[in-house]
C-alpha positions as CSV (number, residue, x, y, z in Angstrom):
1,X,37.8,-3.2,-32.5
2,X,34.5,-2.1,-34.5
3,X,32.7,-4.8,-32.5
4,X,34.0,-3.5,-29.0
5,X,33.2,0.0,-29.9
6,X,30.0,-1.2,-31.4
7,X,28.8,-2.9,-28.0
8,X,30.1,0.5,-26.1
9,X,27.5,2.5,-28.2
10,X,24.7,0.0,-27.8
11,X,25.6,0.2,-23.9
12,X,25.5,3.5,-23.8
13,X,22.3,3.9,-25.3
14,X,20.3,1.8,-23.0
15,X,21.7,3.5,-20.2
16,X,21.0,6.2,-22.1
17,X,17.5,4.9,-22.2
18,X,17.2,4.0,-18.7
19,X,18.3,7.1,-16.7
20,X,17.8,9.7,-19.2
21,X,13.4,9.7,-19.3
22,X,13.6,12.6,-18.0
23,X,13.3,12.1,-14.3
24,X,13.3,15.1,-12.2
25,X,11.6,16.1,-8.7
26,X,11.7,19.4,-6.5
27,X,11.5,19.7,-3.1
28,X,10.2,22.5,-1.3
29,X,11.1,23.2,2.1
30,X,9.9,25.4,5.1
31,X,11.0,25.5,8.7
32,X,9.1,24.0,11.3
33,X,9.1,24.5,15.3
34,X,11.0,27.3,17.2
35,X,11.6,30.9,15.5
36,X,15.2,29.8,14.7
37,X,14.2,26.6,12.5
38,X,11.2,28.3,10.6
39,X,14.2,30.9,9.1
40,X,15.2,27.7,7.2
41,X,13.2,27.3,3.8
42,X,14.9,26.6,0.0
43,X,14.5,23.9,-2.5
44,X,15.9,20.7,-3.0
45,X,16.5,19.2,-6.4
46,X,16.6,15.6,-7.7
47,X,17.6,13.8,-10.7
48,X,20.2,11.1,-11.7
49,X,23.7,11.5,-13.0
50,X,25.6,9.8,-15.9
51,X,25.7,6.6,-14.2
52,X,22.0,6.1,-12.8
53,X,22.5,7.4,-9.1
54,X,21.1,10.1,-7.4
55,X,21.7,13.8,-7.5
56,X,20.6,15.8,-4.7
57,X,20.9,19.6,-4.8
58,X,19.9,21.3,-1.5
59,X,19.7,25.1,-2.4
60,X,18.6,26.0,1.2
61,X,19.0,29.4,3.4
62,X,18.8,30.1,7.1
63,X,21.3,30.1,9.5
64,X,20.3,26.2,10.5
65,X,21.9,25.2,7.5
66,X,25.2,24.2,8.2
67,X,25.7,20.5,8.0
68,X,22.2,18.8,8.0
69,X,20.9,15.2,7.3
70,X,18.9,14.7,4.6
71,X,16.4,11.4,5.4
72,X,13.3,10.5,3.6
73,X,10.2,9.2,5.4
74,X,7.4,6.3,4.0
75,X,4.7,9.1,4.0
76,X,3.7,12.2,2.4
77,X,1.2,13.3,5.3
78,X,2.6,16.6,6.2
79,X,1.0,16.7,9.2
80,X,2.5,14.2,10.9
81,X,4.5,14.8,13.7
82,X,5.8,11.4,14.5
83,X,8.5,10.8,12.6
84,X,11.7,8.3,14.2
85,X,13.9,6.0,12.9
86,X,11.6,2.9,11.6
87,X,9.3,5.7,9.8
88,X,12.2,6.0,7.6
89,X,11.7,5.2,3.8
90,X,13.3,1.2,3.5
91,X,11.7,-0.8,1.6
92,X,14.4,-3.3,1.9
93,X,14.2,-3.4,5.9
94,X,18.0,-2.8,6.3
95,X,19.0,-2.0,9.7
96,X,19.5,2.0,10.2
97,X,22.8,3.2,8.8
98,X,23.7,5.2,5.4
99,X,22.7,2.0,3.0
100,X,19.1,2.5,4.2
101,X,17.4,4.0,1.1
102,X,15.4,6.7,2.8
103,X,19.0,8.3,4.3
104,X,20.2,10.6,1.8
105,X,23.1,12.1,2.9
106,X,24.3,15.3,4.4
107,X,25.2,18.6,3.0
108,X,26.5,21.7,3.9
109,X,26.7,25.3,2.4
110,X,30.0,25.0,1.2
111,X,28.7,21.1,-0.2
112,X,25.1,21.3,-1.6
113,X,25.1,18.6,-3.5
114,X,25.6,14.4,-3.3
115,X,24.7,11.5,-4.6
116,X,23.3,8.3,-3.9
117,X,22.9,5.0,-5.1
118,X,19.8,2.6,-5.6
119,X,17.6,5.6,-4.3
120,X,14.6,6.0,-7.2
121,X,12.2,8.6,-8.0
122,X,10.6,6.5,-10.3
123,X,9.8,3.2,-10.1
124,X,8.3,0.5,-7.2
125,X,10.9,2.2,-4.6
126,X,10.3,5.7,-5.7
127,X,10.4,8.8,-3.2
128,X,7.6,10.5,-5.2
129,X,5.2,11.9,-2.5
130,X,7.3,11.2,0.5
131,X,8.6,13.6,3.0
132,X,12.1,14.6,3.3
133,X,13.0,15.6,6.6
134,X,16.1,18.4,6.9
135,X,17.9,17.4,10.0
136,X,19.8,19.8,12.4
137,X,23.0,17.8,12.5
138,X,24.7,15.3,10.0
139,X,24.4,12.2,10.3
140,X,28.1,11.6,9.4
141,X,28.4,8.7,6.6
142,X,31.6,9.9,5.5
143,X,33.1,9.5,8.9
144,X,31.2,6.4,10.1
145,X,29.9,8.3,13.1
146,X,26.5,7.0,12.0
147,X,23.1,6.9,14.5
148,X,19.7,8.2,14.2
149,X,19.8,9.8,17.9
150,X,22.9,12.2,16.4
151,X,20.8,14.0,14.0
152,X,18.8,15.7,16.4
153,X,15.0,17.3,15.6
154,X,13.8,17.6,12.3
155,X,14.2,21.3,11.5
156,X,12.4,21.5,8.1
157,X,10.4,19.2,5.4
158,X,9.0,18.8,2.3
159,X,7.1,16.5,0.1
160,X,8.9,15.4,-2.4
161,X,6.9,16.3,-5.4
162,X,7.2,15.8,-9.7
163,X,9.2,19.0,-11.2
164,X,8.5,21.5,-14.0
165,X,10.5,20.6,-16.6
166,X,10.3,24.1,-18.0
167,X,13.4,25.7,-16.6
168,X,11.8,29.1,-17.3
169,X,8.9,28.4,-14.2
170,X,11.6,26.2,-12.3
171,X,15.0,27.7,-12.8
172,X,17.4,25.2,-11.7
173,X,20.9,26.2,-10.0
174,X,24.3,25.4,-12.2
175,X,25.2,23.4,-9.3
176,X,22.4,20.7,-10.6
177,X,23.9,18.7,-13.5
178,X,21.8,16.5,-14.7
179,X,20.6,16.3,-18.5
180,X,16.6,17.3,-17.9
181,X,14.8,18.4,-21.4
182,X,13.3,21.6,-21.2
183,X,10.0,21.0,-21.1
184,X,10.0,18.0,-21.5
185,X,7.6,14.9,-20.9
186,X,8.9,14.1,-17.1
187,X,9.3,10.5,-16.0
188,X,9.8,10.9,-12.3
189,X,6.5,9.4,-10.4
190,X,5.0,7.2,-7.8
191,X,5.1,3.8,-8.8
192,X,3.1,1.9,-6.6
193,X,-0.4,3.2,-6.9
194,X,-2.4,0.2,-7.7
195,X,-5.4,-1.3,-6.0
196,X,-4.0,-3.8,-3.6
197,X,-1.8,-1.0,-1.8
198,X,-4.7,1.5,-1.6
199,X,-3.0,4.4,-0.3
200,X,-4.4,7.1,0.9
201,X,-3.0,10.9,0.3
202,X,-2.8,14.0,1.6
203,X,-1.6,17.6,1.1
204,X,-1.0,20.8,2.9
205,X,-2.1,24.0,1.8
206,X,0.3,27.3,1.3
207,X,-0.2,30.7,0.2
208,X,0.9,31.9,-3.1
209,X,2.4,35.4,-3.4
210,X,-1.0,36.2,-5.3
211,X,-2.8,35.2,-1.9
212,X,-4.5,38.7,-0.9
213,X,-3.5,40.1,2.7
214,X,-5.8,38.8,5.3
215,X,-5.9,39.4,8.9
216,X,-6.7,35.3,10.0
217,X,-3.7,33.2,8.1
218,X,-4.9,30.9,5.7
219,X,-4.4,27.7,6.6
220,X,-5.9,24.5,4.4
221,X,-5.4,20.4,4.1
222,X,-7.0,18.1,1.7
223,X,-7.1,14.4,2.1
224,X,-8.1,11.5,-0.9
225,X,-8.9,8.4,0.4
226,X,-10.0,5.0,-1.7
227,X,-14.0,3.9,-0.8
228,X,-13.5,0.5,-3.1
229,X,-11.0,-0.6,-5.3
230,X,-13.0,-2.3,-8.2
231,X,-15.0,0.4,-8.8
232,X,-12.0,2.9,-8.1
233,X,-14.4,5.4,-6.1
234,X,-12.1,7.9,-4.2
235,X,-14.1,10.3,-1.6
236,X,-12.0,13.6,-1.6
237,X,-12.5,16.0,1.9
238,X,-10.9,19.7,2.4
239,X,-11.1,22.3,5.2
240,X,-9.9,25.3,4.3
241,X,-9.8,28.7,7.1
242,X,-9.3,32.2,5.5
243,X,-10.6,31.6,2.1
244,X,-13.8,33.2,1.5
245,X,-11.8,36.6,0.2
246,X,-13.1,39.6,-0.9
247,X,-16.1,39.5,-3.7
248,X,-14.6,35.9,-4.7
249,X,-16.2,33.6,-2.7
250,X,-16.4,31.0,-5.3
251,X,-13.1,29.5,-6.0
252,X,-12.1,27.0,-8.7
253,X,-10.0,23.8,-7.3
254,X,-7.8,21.7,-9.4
255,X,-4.9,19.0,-10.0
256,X,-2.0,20.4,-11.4
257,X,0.7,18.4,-13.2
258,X,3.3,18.9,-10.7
259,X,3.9,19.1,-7.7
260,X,6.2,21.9,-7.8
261,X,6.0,24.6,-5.3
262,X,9.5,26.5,-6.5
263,X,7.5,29.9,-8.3
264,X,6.2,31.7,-5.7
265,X,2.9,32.6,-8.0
266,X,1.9,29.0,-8.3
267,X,2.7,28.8,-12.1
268,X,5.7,26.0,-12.0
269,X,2.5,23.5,-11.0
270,X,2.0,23.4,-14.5
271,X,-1.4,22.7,-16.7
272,X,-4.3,20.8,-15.2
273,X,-3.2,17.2,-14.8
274,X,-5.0,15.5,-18.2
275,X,-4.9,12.5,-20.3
276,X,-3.2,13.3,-23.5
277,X,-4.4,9.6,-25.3
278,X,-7.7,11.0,-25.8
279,X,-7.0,14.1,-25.4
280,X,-9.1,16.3,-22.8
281,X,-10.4,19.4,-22.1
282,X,-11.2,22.1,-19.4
283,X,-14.8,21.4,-17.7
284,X,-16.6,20.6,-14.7
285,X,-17.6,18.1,-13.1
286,X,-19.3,16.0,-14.0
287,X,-18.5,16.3,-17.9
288,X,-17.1,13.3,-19.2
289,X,-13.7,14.0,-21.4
290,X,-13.0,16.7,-19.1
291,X,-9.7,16.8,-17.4
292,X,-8.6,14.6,-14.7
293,X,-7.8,17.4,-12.4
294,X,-11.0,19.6,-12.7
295,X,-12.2,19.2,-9.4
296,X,-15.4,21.9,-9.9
297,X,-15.1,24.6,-7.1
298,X,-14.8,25.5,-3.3
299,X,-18.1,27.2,-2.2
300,X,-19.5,25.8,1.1
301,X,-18.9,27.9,4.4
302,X,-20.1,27.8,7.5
303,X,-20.8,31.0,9.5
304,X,-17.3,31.3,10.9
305,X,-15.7,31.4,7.4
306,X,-14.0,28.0,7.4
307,X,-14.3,26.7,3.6
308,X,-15.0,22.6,3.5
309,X,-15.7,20.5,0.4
310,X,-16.6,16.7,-0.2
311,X,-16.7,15.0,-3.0
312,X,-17.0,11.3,-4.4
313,X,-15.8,10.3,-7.8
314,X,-14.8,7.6,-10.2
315,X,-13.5,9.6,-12.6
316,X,-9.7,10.2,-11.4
317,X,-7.3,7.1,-12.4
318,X,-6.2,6.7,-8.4
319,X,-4.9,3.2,-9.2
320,X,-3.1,3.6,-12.5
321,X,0.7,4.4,-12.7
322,X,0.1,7.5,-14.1
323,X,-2.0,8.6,-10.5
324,X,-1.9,12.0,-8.4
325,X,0.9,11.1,-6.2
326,X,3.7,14.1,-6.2
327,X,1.7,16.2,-8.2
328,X,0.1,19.6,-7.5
329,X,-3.2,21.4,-5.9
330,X,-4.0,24.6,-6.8
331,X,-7.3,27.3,-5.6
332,X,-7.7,29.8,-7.7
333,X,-9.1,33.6,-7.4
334,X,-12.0,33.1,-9.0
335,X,-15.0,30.7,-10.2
336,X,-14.5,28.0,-12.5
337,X,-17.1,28.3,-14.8
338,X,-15.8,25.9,-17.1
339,X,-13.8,28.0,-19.2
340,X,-10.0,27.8,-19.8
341,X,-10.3,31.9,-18.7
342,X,-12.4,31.8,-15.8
343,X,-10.8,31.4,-12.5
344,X,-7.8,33.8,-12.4
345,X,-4.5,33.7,-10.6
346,X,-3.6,30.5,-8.1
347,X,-3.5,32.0,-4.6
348,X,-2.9,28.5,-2.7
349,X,-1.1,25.8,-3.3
350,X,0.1,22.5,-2.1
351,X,1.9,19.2,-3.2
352,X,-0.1,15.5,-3.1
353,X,1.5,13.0,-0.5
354,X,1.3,9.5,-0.1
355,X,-0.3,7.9,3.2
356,X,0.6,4.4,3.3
357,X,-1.8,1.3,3.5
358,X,-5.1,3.7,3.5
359,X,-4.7,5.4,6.5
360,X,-6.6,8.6,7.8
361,X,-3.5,11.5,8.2
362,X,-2.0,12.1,11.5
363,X,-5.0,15.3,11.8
364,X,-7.8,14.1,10.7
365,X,-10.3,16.7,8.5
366,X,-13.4,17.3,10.1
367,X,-16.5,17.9,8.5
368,X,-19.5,19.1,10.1
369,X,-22.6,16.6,9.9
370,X,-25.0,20.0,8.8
371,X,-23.8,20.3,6.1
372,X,-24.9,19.0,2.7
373,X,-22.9,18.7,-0.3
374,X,-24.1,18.7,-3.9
375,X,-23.4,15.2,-5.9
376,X,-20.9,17.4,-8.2
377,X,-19.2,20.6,-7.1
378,X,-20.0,22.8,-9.3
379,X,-21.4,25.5,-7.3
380,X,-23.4,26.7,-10.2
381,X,-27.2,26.3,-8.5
382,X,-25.1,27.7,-4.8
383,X,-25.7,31.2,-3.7
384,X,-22.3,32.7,-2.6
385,X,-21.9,32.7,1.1
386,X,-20.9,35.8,3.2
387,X,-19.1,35.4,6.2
388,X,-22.8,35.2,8.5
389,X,-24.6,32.6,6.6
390,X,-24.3,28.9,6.6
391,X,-25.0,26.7,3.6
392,X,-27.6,24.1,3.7
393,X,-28.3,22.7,6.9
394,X,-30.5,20.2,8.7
395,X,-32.8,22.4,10.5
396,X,-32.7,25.7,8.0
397,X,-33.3,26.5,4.5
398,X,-33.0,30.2,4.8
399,X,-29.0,29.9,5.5
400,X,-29.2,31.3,8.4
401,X,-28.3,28.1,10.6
402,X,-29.8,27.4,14.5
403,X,-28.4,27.9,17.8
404,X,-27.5,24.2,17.7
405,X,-26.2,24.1,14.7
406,X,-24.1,27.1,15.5
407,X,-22.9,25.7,18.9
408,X,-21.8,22.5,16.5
409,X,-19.8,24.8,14.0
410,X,-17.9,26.3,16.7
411,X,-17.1,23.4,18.2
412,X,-15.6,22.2,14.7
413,X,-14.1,25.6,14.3
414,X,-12.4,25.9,17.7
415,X,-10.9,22.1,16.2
416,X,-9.9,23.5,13.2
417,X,-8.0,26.1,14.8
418,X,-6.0,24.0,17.2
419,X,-5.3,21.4,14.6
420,X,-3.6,24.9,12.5
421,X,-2.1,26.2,14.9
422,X,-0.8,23.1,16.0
423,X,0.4,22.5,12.0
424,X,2.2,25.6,12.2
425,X,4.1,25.2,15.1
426,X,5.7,22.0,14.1
């Protein structure tokens, strides 16, 4: 009897051990398309039960929610506006049905919550940095009325990003039972990042509530993409309309630790995404120790006020395990001078997505060719812009750029403002 008992306990434990690191991911969603869909925004909330599956928690609002499919798709690039049934996460190429892993389930007001087996969030199948897509109908599993057609348009999405473990910056409803450690080391993240995948990511821009009021909506996408994988050199581009705020036109630009979107202020994406074994600090680029998230500042304009930056680096682990996938981006109020105290509140924010097989996202971010940027983006040598000057240019060096150079920036602006608008409406 002591051995049986013994054997239950020693089970136990590595189960224990397997599905209780920790893992836990928030989803945050926001209505796309018609007036009537964009009502629908919320959270959803993952973790696994006792026995290793699952737990989905859909704390959603708007009258769309009734009784929705929830499906995840193999890519984080929020931009894309193609989604059908073979973009569906399966990495075991199962014909569509409710065994697929992407397809989640459906839930309901009156039913928020289900759960599912051999789906991950950890792991070489994890759904770290992947959208999940709220559909306006159910898809029906529990009554075998099961097709993709049925489900209708895709009413609202997220990327599935790595949660805050601190319950105080992500309060998590009762209805959400599993065991997560407050503040806790979380387990939950994207496990195939390594150099023979090479993917690429991408992440959408948001206000925060500490976003001052601006006449043009700010509207902002930033895209990482892997130059070579032995030397690990990642070239990071941004485009950014409505930043330049105010007296702030120097804004400091990091990687968060999650990619947790629930506060409205920004705070539940956590410290600066660091190495804790050596430890780092808060710097700039290009100080070596510093952490892996300091990503310097946002200073180059053009004379219409759109916000770009570029920048090329070794430094961020883009292959490792421990990689930016599902975490968070935040731009802050102020100048990062390289002090833990500098650069104020976060007034934007966004979660990291994963683009499979190293492709360019669905909009691409375009750069202007007149402008340069400086080896590390500091800004510290950079005059601030105002809304009628251009940074460095071909043809200028007062900042004042030419007619042709102007006709090229509004060209790129009148781009940049399709590709938003076009963003917003879906």
């Amino acid at each position: 009897m002591r051995k049986h008992l013994l054997s239950i306990f020693i089970l136990f434990t590595l189960l224990s051990t397997v599905y209780g690191a920790n893992e836990f991911a928030v989803c945050t969603v926001r209505g796309i398309g018609s007036t009537t869909y964009s009502q629908l925004h919320g959270e959803i909330f993952l973790g696994y039960d006792g026995n290793g599956n699952l737990f989905v928690d859909a704390q959603l609002v708007g009258t769309m929610f009734t009784a929705n499919a929830l499906v995840v798709h193999n890519t984080g690039d929020y931009s894309d506006t193609t989604f059908s049934s073979s973009s569906i996460f399966n990495p075991n190429g199962n014909v569509f049905g409710c065994d697929v892993i992407g397809v989640l389930g459906d839930v309901e007001p009156t039913a928020t919550t289900l759960t599912a087996s051999n789906r991950k969030i950890e792991g070489t199948t994890s759904m770290i940095g992947m959208t999940l897509a709220v559909y306006q109908n159910a898809l029906g599993c529990s009554t075998g009325s099961v097709g993709y057609a049925t489900m209708g348009p895709i009413i609202g999405k997220c990327i599935i990003g790595i949660g805050n473990t601190n319950a105080s910056l992500t309060p998590r409803p009762v209805t959400f039972t599993p065991n997560i450690t407050n503040g806790g080391v979380n387990g939950a993240s994207y496990g195939n990042a390594d150099s023979d995948t090479a993917q690429s990511a991408y992440v959408r821009m948001f206000p925060t509530s500490k976003f001052p009021n601006t006449v043009t909506p700010f509207t902002g996408s930033i895209f990482f993409e892997l130059l070579d994988k032995v030397t690990g050199d990642i070239r990071i581009t941004a485009s950014f309309v409505a930043l330049n705020i105010g007296v702030n036109a120097t804004h400091g630009f990091h990687i968060h630790t999650f990619g947790d979107q629930i506060n409205v202020n920004g705070l539940s994406l956590g410290p600066h995404w660091q190495s804790k074994t050596p430890v780092q600090t808060h710097n700039l680029p290009a100080v070596t120790g510093r952490h892996w998230g300091d990503l310097g500042n946002l200073c180059i304009y053009d004379s219409f006020n759109v916000t770009y930056y570029k920048y090329t680096t070794t430094y961020i682990p883009y292959t490792n395990l421990n990689n930016i996938i599902g975490r968070g981006i935040a731009i802050h109020a102020k100048a990062d001078n390289g002090t833990d105290t500098s650069f104020g509140d976060r007034i934007a924010y966004g979660t990291i997505g994963m683009i499979v097989n190293g492709q360019d996202p669905d909009v691409p971010i375009s750069i202007p060719n007149s402008i340069d940027f400086p080896i590390e983006p500091t800004c510290e040598d950079l005059p601030i812009q105002t809304t009628t000057t251009s940074t460095t240019t071909d043809s200028s060096t007062t900042g004042e750029p030419s007619f042709a150079i102007k006709l090229k920036s509004t060209f790129f602006v009148l781009v940049s403002i399709v590709i938003s608008i076009a963003i917003i409406q879906f």
